[in-house]
N, C-alpha and C positions, 0 to 999 in steps of 0.2 A: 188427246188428239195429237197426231207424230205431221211435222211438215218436215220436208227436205230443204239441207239449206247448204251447200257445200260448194266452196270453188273449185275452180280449173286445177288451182294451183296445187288444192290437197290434195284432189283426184289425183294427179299426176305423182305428187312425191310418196303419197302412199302406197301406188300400184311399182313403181322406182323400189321402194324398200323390199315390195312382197318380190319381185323379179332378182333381187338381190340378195336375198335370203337364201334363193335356190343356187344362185351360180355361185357363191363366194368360198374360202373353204371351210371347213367344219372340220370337229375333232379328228386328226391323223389316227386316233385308235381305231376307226375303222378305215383301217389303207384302201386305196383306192375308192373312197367313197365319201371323201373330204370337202365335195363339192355340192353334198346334198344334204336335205334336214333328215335323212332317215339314217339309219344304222341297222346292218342285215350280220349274215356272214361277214369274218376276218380275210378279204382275199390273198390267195399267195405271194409270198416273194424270195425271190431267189437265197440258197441255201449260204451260209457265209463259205466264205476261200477258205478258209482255214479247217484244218482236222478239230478242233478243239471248239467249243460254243464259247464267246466271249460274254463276259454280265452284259445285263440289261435286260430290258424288255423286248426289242424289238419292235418298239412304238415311240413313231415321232406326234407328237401333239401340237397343234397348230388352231387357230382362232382367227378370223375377222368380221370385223362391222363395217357395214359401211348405210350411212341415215344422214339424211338432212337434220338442220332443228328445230323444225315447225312443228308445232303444236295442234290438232285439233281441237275445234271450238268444245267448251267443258259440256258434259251430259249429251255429246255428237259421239260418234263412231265409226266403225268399217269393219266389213267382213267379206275376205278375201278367200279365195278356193280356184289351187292352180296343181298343176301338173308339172313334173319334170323327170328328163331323162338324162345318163350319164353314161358318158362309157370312158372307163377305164383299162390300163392294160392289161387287166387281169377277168374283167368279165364285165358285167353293169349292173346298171337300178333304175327302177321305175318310182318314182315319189306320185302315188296317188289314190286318195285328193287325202291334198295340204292344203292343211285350211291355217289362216291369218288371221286375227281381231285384237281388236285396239279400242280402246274408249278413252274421252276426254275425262280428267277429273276435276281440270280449274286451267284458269286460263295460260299456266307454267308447267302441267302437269300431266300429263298421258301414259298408260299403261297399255301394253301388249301382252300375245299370246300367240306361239306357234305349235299348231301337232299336225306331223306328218307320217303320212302311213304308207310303207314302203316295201317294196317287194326286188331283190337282189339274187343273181347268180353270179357267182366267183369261183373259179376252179372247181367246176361242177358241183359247188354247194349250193342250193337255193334257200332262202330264207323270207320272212316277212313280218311283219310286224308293226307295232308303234314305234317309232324313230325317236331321235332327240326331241325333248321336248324344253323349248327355250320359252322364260317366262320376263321382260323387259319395262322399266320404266323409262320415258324420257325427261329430263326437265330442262327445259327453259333458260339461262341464265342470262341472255342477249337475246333480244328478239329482232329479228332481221327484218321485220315489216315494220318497226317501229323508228328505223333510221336511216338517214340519206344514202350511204354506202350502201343498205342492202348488206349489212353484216351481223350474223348469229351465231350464238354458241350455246351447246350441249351438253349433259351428260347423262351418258345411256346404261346404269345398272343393269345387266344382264345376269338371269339366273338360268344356269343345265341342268338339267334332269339326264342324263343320258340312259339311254336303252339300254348298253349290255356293256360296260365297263371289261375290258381284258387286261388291262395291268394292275388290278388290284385298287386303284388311288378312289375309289367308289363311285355313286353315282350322280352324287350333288357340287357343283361348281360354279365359280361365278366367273364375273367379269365387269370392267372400268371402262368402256368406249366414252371418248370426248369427240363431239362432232362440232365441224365447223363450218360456215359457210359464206358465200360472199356473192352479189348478183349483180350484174350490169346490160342492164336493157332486154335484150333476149337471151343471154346465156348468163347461166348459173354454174358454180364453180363449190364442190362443198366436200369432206373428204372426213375421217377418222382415225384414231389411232387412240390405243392404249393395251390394257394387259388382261389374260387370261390366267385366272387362279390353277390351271392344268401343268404350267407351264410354258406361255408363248407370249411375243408380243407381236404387232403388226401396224400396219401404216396403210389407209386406202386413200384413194381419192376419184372424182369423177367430174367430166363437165356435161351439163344440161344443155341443147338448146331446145328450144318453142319454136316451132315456125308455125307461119300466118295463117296456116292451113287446122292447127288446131293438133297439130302430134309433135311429142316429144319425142329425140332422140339422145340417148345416152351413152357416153363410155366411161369404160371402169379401170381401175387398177387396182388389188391388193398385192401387197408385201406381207409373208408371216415367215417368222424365224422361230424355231424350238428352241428350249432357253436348256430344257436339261440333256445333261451329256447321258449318251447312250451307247455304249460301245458294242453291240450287238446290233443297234438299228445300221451305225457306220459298216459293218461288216455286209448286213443286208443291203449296203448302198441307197438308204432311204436317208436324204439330204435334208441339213436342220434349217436352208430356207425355201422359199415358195410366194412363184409370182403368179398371181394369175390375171385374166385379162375377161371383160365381155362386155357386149353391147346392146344394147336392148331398142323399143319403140313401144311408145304406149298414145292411148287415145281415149279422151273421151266421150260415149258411148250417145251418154245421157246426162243431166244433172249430178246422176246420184250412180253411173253406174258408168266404170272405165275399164278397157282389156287391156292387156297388153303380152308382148313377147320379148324373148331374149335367147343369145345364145351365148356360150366363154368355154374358155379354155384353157390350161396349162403351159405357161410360155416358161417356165424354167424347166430345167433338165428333168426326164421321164425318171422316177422312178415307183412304185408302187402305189404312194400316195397320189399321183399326178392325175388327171383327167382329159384323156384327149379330146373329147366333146362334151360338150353340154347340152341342152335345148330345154326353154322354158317357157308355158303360158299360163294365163287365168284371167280371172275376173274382178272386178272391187266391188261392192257395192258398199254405200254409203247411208246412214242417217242421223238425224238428228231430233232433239225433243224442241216441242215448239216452248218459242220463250215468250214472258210479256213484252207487248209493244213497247219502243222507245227511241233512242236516236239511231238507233241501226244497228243490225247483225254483227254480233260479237263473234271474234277469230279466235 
């Protein structure tokens, strides 16, 4: 026997992460496409100045997270199924359906799972397929509903699967996100950084608020910088950082069941990898197994 048992608050930070997932950027090996979970065609980019081809690849690789660090209750869940679209300078993608799930393992403990299925045209290529596939633990270290400041901390293992690997460095990769957070009244404040085994690091942050109305509204910032030198990407004028920016609103529906939208965009210099729009929705739904009775619903 399954009852539903899930608050405001996870509703909301979980459907925040699925909204996040689509706008933030993702690996530069697929340029122009960095903003999405999927991986299609390599779209074009301008030929180097020079007579002569300089080393490299011609791929800038960049990474970010951006998660709260709440926990769902142990043996609870979610599973998430959204859309996203992307247009870049060189052509777009359609992300759809990406689906999202997450389970509790204890009460420090939760494991994710993203696959996105993605359909891309870039300089008259079209392509489609299954996209990155990101598999993610979060743990606990501070729990922020457990103290007067409302202050948490994180660390988020992240494992790649990538789709179609073009510089050779293969298909499996990780990554280190530490998230942190801090909450006062109606607005939340929480943000990440760390490092991607590809070669990148990055910096996010974002502020929450809740109004009385029952919708959250969010803005974002990531920073990612490529860490290795390429002198062939330089020639292609594909730059080793990247800011990007988006804002989202989510609501919940039901109990167990919240929507939400977003949209972001590329606020540092256009180049190949860059995203001039974004737009993002879906759905959460939530549940949980029923526990024995006792002093009250464990988070």
């Amino acid at each position: 026997m399954r009852e539903f048992r899930v608050t405001f608050r996870s509703v909301i930070s979980i459907a925040l992460l699925s909204i996040l997932t689509l706008c933030l950027p993702r690996p530069a090996a697929a340029q122009g496409k960095s903003q999405n979970k999927g991986r299609g065609v390599r779209p074009p980019a301008p030929s180097p100045s020079s007579a002569g081809q300089p080393l490299g690849t011609g791929i800038r690789h960049f990474g970010a997270w951006l998660d709260d660090t709440r926990i769902v209750a142990p043996r609870s869940g979610w599973a998430g199924f959204s859309v996203g679209y992307t247009k870049s300078p060189f052509g777009s993608q359609l992300d759809v359906p990406a689906a999202d799930v997450g389970y509790g393992l204890s009460p420090r403990v939760q494991v994710g799972l993203s696959l996105p299925y993605y359909r891309a045209s870039y300089g008259g290529i079209t392509a489609s397929g299954l996209g990155d596939t990101f598999v993610n633990a979060k743990v606990n270290v501070v729990d922020a509903t457990k103290n007067a400041r409302g202050f948490g901390l994180a660390v988020v293992p992240v494992v790649e699967i990538l789709s179609g690997p073009q510089d050779g460095s293969g298909r499996w990769h990780w990554g280190v996100p530490v998230s942190a957070e801090i909450t006062h009244r109606a607005v939340r404040f929480y943000g990440a950084g760390g490092y991607f085994s590809r070669g990148a690091v990055f910096g996010s942050g974002a502020v929450e608020w809740m109004s009385s109305r029952g919708y959250t509204l969010t803005g974002s910032l990531t920073h990612g910088y490529s860490l290795g030198a390429d002198p062939l990407s330089d020639a292609l004028g594909l730059h080793r950082q990247r800011t990007d920016a988006s804002a989202s609103v989510s609501r919940a529906l039901t109990s167990t069941i919240a929507a939400y939208g977003g949209v972001g965009r590329t606020l540092s210099r256009s180049d190949a990898n860059s995203t001039r729009f974004s737009l993002s929705g879906g759905v959460v739904m939530f549940f949980a197994n029923s526990v024995p009775a006792g002093p009250g619903p464990r988070r």
